[in-house]
VOGU-3710 file (C-alpha; in Angstrom, 3 decimals, decimal comma):
1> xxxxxxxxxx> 99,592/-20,525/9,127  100,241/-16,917/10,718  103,498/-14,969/9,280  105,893/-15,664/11,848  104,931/-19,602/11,222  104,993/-18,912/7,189  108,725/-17,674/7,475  109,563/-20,648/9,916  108,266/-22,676/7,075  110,657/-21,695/4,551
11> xxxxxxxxxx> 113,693/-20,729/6,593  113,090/-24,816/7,593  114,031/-25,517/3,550  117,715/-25,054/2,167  118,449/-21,601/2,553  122,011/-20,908/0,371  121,697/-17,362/1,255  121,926/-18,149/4,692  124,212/-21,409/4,106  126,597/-20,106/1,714
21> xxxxxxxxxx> 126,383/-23,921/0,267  124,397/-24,111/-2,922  123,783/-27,430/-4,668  124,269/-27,917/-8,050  121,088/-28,857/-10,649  120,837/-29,569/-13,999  118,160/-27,570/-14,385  114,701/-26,102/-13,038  112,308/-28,880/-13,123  111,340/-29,064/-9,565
31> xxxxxxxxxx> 110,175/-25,537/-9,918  107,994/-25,759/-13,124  106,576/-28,928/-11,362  106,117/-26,631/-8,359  104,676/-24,071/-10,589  102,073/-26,701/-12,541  100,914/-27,799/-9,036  100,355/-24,357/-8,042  98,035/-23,379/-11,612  101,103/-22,005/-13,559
41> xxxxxxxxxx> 100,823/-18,498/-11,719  103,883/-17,293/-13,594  101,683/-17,325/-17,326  99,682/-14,804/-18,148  101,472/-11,485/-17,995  104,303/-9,927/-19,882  107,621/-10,697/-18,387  110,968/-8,724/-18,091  113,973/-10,625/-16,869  117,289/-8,997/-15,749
51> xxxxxxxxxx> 120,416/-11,075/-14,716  123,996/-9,849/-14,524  127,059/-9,529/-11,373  126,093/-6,292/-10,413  123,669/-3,687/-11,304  120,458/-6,210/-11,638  117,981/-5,420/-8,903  118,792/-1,763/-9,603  117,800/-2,184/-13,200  114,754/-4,175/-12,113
61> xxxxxxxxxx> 113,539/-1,408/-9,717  114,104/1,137/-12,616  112,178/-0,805/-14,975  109,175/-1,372/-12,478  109,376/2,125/-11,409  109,026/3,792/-15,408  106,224/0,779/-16,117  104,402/1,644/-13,313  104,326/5,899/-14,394  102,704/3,901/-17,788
71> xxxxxxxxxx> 99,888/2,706/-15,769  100,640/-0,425/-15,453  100,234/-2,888/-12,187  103,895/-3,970/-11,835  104,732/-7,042/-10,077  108,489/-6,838/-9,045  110,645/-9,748/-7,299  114,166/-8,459/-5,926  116,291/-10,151/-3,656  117,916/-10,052/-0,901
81> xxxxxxxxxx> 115,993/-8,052/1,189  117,137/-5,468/3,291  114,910/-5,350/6,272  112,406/-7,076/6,069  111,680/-10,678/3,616  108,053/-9,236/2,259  110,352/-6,557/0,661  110,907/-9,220/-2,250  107,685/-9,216/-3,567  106,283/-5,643/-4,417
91> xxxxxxxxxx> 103,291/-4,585/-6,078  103,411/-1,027/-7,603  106,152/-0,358/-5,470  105,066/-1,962/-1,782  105,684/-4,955/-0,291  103,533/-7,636/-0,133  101,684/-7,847/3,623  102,534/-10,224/6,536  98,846/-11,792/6,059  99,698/-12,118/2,094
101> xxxxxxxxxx> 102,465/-13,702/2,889  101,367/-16,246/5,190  98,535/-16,632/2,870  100,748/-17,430/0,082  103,033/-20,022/2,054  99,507/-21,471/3,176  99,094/-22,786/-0,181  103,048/-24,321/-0,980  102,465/-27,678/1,036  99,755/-29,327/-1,058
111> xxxxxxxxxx> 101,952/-28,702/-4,520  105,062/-28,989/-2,544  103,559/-32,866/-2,029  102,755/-33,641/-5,248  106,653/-32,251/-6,306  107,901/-34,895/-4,321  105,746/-37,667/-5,536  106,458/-36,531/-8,958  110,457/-35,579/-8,329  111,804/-38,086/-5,420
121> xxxxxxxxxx> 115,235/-37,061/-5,957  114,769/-33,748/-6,179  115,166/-31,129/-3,456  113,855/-27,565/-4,047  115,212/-24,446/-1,748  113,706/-21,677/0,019  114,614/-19,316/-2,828  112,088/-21,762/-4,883  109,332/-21,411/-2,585  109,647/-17,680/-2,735
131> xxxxxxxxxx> 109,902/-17,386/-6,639  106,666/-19,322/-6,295  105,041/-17,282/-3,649  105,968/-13,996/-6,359  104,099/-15,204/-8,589  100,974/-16,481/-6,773  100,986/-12,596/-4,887  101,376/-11,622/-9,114  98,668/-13,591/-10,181  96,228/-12,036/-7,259
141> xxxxxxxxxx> 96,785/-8,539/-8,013  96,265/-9,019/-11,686  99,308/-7,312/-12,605  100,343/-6,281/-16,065  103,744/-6,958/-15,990  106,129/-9,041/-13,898  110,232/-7,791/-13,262  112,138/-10,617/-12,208  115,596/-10,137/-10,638  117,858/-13,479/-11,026
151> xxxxxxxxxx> 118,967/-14,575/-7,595  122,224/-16,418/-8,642  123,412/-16,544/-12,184  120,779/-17,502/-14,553  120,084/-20,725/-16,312  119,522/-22,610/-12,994  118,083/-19,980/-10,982  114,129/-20,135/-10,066  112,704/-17,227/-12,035  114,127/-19,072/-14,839
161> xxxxxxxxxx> 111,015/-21,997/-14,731  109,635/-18,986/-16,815  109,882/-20,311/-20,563  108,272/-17,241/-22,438  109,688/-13,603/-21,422  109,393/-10,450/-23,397  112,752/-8,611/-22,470  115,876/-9,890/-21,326  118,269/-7,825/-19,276  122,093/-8,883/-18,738
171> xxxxxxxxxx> 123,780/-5,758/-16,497  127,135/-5,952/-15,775  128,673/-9,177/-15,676  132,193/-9,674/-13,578  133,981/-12,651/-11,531  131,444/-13,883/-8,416  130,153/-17,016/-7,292  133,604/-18,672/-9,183  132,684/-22,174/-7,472  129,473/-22,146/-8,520
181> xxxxxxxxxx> 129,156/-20,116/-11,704  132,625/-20,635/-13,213  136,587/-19,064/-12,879  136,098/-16,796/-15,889  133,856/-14,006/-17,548  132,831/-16,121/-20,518  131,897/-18,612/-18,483  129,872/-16,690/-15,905  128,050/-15,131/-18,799  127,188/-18,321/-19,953
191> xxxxxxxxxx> 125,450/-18,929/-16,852  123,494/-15,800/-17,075  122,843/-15,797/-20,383  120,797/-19,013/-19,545  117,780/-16,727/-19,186  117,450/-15,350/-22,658  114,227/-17,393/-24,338  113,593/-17,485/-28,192  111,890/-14,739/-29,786  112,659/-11,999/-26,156
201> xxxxxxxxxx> 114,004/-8,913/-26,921  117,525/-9,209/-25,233  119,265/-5,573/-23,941  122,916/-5,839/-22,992  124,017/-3,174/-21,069  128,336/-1,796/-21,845  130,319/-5,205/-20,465  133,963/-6,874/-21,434  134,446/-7,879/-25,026  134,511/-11,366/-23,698
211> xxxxxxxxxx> 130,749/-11,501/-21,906  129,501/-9,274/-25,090  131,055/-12,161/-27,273  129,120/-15,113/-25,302  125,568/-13,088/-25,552  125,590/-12,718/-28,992  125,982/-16,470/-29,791  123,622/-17,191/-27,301  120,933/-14,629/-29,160  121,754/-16,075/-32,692
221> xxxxxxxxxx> 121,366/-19,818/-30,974  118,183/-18,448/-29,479  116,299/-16,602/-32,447  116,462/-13,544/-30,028  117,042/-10,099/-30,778  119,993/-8,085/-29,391  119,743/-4,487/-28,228  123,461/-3,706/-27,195  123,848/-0,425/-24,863  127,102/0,173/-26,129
231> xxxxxxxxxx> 127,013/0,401/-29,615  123,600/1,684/-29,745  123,099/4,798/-27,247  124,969/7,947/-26,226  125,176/9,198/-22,743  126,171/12,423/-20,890  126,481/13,151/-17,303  125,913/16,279/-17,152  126,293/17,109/-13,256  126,035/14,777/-10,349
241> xxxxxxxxxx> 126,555/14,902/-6,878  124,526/13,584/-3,039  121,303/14,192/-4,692  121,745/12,426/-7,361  122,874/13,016/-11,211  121,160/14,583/-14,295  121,942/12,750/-17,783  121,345/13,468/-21,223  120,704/9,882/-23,301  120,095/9,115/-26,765
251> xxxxxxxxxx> 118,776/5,881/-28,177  117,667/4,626/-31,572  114,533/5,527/-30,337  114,116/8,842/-28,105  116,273/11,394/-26,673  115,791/11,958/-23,040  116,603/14,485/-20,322  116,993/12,594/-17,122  117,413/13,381/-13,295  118,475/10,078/-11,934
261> xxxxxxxxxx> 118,614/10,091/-7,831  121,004/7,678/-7,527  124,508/7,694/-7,669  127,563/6,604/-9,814  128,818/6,072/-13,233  127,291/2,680/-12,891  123,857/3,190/-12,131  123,820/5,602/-15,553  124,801/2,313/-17,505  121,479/0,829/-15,342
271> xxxxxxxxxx> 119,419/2,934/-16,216  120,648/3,133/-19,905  120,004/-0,879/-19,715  116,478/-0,171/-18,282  115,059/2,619/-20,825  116,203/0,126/-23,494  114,226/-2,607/-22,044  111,382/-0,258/-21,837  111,683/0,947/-24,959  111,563/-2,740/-26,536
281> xxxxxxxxxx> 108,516/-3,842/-24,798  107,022/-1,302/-27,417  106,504/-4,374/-29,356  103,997/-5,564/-26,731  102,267/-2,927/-26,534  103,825/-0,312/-23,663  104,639/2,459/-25,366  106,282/4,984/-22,551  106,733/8,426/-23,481  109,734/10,590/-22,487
291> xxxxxxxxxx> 108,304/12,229/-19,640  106,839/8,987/-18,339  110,549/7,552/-18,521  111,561/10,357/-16,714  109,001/10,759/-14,105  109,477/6,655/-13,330  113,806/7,516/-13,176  112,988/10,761/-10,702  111,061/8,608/-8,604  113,455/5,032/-8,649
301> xxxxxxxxxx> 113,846/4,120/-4,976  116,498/1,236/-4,126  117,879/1,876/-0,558  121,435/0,249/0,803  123,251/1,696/-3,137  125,336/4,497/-2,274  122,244/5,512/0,027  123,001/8,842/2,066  122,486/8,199/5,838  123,195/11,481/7,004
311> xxxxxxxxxx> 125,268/14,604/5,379  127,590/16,077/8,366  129,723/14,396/8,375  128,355/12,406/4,941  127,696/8,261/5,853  126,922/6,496/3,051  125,728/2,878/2,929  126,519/0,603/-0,071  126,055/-2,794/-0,742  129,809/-3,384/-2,840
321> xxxxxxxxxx> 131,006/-6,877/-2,143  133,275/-7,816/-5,064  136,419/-5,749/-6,159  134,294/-4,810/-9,615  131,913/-3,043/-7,230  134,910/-1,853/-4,688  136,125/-0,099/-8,104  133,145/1,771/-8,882  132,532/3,043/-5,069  135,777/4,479/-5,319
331> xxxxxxxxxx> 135,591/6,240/-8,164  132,000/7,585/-7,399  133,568/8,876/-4,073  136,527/10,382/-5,326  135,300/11,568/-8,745  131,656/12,131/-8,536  131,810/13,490/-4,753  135,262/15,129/-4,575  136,378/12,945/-1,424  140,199/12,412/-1,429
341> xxxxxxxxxx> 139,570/9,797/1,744  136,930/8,342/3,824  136,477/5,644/6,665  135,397/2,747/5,466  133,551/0,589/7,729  133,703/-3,027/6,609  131,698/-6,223/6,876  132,083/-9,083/4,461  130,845/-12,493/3,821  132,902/-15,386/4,113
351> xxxxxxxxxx> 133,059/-16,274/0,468  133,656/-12,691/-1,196  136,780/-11,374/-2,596  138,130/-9,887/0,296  141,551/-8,942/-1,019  140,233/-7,597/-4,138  138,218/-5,238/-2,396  141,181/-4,313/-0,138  142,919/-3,317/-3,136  140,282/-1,034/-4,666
361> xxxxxxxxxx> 139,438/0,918/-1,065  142,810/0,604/-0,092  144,076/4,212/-1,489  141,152/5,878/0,129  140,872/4,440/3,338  142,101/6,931/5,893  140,829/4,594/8,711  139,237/1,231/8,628  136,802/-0,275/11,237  135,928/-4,072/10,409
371> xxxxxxxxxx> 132,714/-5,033/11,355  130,051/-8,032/11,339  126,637/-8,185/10,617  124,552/-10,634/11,981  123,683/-12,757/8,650  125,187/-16,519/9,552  127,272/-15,913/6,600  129,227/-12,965/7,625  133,056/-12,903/8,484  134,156/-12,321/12,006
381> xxxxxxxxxx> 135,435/-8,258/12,624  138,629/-9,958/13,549  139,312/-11,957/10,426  138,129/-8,772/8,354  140,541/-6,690/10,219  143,261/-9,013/9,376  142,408/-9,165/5,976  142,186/-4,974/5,488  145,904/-4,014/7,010  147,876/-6,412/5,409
391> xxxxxxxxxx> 149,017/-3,602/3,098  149,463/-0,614/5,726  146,346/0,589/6,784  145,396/0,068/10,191  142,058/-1,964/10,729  140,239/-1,909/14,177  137,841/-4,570/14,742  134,333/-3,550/16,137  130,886/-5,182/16,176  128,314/-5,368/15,933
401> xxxxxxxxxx> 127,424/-3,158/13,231  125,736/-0,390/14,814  128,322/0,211/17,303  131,293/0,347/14,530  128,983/2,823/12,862  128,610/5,440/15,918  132,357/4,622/16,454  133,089/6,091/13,023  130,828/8,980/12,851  132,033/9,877/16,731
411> xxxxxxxxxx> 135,890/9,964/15,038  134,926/11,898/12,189  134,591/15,937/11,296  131,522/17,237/10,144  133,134/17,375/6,291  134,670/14,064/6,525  133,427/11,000/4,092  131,860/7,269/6,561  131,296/4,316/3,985  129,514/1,244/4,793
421> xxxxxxxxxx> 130,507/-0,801/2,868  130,931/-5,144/2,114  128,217/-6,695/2,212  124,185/-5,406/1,549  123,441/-6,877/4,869  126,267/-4,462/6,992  124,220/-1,457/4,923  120,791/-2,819/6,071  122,086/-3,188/9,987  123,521/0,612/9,309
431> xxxxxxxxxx> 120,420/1,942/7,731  118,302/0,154/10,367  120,472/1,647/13,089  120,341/5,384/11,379  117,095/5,700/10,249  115,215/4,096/13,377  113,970/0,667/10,839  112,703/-2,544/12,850  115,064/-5,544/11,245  113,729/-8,715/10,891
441> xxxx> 116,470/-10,764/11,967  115,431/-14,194/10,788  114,531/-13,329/7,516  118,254/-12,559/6,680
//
């Protein structure tokens, strides 16, 4: 099959990210059987796995980006994408092709079969199909190393058919998915904590006493070893600002001088989380030196994260969707950048924490414009709108995306502060629109 056939293929599976519905499982069987069909493409190579709320692909690009200034080939699976699906699955940094791709899909039916004959009652997802397709593009390029991102939670999610991982990642863990992952924190991070395998190295990056509580049991359960960020490394930003932000950290291991080119207080903890998952795979023999960790930070590249746009006036894409994430925009804006206000332009999915985020923009927002994206799961500008002035601040409704965008920027002074902001789809429409990128509609 060509590419635009391949994607048809999948897109024709379940497709929560699209749907919005996800059906429970009890576990990941259907993928392993997938996997054993396919010549267990997953074994072979050391494995890092990061799961966590928020802060997870960014970690995953950080890690991938300081393994591959080791010399390694770095296989890295991310999701969503933001333009483009091939974006997933990058080796050493680039996407896969459209002919890998297709190639890769080319070889799912025959295993996909057998699954069925094997597993009647069984149903596996687009999402599966991709995890698999990661690894077989892996397996080709001979990589070193493989960086998995979690799509949803953890103990049920595909890159979890991996049973034997060297370094498990939990980044920030907060309230999201409730209906599928739980109402509270400890519960969430029992979900996630469903990746750590006996005998990994696990590094927990600075949560709630409540998540940090829940990942130590499951470590002692687990025979695995626990690397906590918070009790065992010092940090110090020691200026910041568009460019990015220059930190000093310690660990029980090496002192480093970083420049870190994206921004926040939260992408510091990342990247605290990542040098300690570096740093452990010592034990399998990666030793990165302090410039190497440095170079890989310098050069980290994860678009649609407090991404600048343009500078005059400043537009900023981000992907916050969850009032944990609303929280730390704000406070980057106002106490990293020195903004006092900014229009926010808003798109949301259906099923986010709409009000939550309301509250956290709220006492910046000096004008609101709601928007839509095109993703079949996105709110409609009118039911955003609503939803953003029931406290006082006006909310005009405008789609689609790029025309709230040039509506914002037309209203603004050259020293003003534009946000995109709600949803990582609204900043890939925005950075499409901006920077001149061909979007790939169908592939979400």
């Amino acid at each position: 099959m060509n590419y635009r056939r391949a994607l048809d293929y999948l897109l024709s599976f379940t497709d929560f990210e699209r749907s919005g519905g996800f059906t429970p499982r009890p576990d990941v069987a259907p993928v392993r059987a997938l996997l054993r069909h396919l010549d267990e493409p997953h074994r072979g190579r050391l494995t890092v796995h990061v799961a966590g709320s928020k802060g997870k692909g960014s970690t995953a690009a950080m890690i991938a980006s300081v393994l591959r200034e080791c010399g390694l080939t770095v296989g890295l699976y991310t999701s969503p994408h933001l333009h483009h699906i091939c974006e997933r699955i990058r080796i050493d940094g680039e996407p896969i092709s459209e002919e890998a791709f297709a190639r890769y899909a080319s070889a799912l039916p025959p295993a996909l079969d057998a699954v069925r004959r094997e597993l009647p009652d069984r149903k596996l997802v687009t999402f599966d199909l991709l995890t698999a397709m990661a690894f077989l593009a892996f397996r080709e390029a001979q990589a070193d190393i493989q960086v998995l991102e979690t799509g949803l939670g953890g103990r049920v999610d595909s890159t979890n058919a991996v049973e034997q991982k060297d370094v498990c990642v939990i980044t920030s863990v907060s309230l999201e998915h409730q209906a599928i992952l739980g109402d509270t924190l400890p519960q969430i991070a029992a979900e996630k904590a469903g990746i750590i395998a006996p005998g990994a190295t696990v590094v927990l990056a600075t949560q709630a006493e409540p998540v940090a509580e829940v990942i130590r049991r499951a470590c002692d359960e687990r025979g695995a070893d626990l690397v906590e960020a918070g009790r065992s490394c010092r940090f110090q930003r020691r200026c910041r600002g568009i460019d990015g932000q220059e930190v000093s950290l310690s660990t029980p291991q090496a002192e480093y001088n970083l420049w870190l080119p994206l921004l926040g207080l939260h992408q510091v903890e990342n990247a605290v989380a990542a040098v300690l998952a570096v740093e452990a795979l010592r034990k399998c023999g990666v030793a990165a030196s302090t410039e190497q960790v440095r170079h890989g930070l310098e050069k980290v590249q994860w678009p649609g994260r407090l991404e600048v746009l343009s500078r005059r006036p400043l537009l900023l894409a981000d992907g916050a969707h969850n009032a944990d994430s609303a929280r730390r925009l704000r406070e980057t804006l106002s106490g990293d950048l020195g903004f006092a206000k900014a229009t926010f332009v808003i798109g949301v999915s259906k099923d986010k924490d709409t009000s939550g985020m309301e509250r956290e923009l709220r006492p910046m927002a000096s004008r609101l414009i709601a928007t839509r994206s095109r993703h079949p799961r996105a709110l409609e500008a009118e039911r955003v709108a609503v939803a953003f002035s029931l406290n006082g601040v006006s909310a005009s409704p405008l789609a689609p995306v790029s025309k709230a965008v040039d509506a914002a920027l037309a209203a603004s002074a050259p020293d003003d502060l534009v946000c995109i902001v709600g949803s990582l789809f609204v900043a890939a429409e925005a950075r499409a629109h901006i920077l001149g990128i061909e979007h790939e509609v169908a592939g979400g």
